[in-house]
C-alpha positions in Angstrom: 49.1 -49.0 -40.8 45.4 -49.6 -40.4 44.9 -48.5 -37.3 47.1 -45.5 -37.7 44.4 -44.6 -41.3 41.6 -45.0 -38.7 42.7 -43.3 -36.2 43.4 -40.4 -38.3 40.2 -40.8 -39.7 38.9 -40.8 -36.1 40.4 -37.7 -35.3 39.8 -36.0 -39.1 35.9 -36.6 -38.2 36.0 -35.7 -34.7 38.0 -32.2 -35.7 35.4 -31.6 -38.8 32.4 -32.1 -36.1 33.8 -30.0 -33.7 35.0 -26.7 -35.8 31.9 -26.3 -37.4 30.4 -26.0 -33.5 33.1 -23.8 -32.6 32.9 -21.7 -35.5 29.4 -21.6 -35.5 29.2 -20.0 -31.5 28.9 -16.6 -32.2 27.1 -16.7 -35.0 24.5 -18.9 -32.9 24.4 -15.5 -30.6 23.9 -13.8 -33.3 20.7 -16.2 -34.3 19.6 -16.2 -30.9 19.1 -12.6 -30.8 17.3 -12.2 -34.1 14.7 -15.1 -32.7 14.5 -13.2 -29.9 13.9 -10.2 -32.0 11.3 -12.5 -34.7 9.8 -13.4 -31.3 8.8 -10.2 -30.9 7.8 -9.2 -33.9 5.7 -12.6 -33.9 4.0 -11.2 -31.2 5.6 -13.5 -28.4 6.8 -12.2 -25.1 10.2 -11.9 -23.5 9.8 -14.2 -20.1 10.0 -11.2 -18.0 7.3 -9.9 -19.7 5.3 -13.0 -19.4 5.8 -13.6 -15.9 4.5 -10.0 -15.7 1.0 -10.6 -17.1 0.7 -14.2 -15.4 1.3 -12.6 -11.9 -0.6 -9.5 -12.8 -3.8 -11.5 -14.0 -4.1 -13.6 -10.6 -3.4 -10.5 -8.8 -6.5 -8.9 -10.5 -8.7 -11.1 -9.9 -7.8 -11.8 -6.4 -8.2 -8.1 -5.8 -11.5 -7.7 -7.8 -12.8 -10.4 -5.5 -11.7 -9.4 -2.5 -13.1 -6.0 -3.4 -16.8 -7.7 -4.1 -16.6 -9.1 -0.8 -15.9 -5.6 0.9 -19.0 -4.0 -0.3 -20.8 -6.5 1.4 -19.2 -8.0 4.3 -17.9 -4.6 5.1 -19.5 -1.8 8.0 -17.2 1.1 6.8 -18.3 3.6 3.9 -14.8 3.7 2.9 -14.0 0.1 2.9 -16.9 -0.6 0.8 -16.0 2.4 -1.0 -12.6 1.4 -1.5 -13.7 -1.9 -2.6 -15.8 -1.2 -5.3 -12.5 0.8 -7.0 -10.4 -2.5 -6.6 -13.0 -4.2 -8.4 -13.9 -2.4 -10.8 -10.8 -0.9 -11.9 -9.0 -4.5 -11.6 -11.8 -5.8 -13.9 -11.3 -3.7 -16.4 -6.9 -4.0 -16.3 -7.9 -7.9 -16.2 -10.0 -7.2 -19.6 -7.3 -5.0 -21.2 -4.5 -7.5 -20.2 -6.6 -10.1 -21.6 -6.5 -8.0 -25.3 -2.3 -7.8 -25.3 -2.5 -11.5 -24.3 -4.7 -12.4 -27.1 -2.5 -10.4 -29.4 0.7 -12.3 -28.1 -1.0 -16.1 -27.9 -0.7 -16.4 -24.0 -2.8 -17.8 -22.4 -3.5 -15.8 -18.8 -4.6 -18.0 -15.4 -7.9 -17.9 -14.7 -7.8 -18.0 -11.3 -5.7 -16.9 -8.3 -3.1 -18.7 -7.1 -2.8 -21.2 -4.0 -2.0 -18.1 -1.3 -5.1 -15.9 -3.0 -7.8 -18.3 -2.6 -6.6 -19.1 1.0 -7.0 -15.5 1.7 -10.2 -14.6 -0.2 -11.9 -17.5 1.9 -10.3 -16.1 5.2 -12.0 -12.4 4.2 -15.1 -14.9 3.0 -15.5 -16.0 6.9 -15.2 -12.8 8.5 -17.4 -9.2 8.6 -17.6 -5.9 9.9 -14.7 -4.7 11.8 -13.0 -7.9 11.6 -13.1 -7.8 7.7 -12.3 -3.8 7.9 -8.7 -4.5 9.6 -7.6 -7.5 7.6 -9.1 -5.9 3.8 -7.3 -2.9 5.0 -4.3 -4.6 5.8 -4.0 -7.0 2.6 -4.7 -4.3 0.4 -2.2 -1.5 1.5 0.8 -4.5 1.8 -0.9 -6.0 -2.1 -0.6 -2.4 -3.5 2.6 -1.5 -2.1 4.1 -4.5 -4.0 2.1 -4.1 -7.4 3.4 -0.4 -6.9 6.8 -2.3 -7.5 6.2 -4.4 -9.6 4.4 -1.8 -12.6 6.8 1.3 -12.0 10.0 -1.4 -12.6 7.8 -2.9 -15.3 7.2 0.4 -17.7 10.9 0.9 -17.3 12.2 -2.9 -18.2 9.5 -4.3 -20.4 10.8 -5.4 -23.7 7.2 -5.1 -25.3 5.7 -1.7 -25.7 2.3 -3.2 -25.0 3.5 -4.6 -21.8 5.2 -1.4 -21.0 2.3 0.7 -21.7 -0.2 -1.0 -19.8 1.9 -0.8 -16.7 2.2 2.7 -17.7 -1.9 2.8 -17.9 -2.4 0.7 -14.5 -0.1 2.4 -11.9 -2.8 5.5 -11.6 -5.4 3.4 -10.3 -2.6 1.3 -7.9 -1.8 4.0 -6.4 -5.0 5.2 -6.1 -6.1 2.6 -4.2 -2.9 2.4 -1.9 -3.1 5.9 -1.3 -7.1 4.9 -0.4 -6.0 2.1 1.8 -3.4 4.1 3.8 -5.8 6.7 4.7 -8.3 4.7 5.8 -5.5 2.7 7.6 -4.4 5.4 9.3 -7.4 6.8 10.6 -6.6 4.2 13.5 -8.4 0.8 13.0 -10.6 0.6 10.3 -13.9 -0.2 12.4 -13.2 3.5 14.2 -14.2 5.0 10.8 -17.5 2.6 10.6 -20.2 4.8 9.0 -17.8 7.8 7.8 
């Protein structure tokens, strides 16, 4: 008789641990979705969203570099031209990313990533024509993909800052790709040396 009271008293504690779970499932939905919703209104970011500004950030200052080093390893007008826009436009999306990311407590990379820096020093060790063709190259195939990336951005984005900035930023991308295609174009970038 003992072993049959613990046994039941087994099972009565195993069956009053386990309906509470069961019970509690979609109200646990339902608490998930309001701390996703306090999230926001805390100021945090969906992960979308944060992957967003993390990949965008590196991607500025990548290009922002790599536009430094045109107007001065360059020997085409419009490559140095072209460069000066990609740095100084990605500057100042870096700086106004850098506001919403203050506002949301991220913390944005500093830096580009492994892939970025192996390319800024391959545009570091070359000039002229050389540097024309492969700054020409990187930056139409970059832009293509930030084109993307911002125009499926200010449709998804769960925060309106988020959303607006992509909004903001996809002039001056496709500026710049529309810049980079033209001088790509025009046959190799060294034929339009000097124009």
């Amino acid at each position: 008789m003992t072993f049959n009271l613990s046994r039941a008293a087994l099972l009565g504690v195993a069956f009053a641990l386990t309906c509470p779970a069961h019970a509690q499932g979609p109200r646990a939905t339902e608490r998930g979705a309001s701390v996703s919703k306090t999230n926001m209104e805390n100021g945090k970011l969906a992960g979308e969203d944060r992957k967003f500004m993390e990949t965008v950030a590196r991607d500025n200052l990548t290009a922002a570099q790599a536009g430094k080093l045109a107007q001065s390893r360059s020997s085409n007008e419009r490559v140095r031209k072209l460069g000066q826009m990609m740095e100084d436009d990605h500057d100042k999306a870096n700086k106004d990313l850098q506001k919403i990311a203050e506002s949301r407590s991220v913390t944005l990379p500093g830096h580009p990533d492994g892939s970025q820096e192996k390319l800024l020093r391959k545009l570091h060790g070359k000039s002229g024509a050389e540097f024309d063709q492969l700054f020409v190259q990187e930056a139409v195939k970059d832009h293509k993909k930030a084109q993307k990336l911002f125009e499926k951005t200010q449709k998804d984005a769960q925060d309106p800052d988020v959303k607006a900035f992509a909004e903001r930023s996809l002039p001056a991308i496709t500026a710049h790709l529309d810049m980079a295609r033209s001088i790509s174009s025009g046959g190799s970038a060294n034929a339009r040396a000097g124009n």
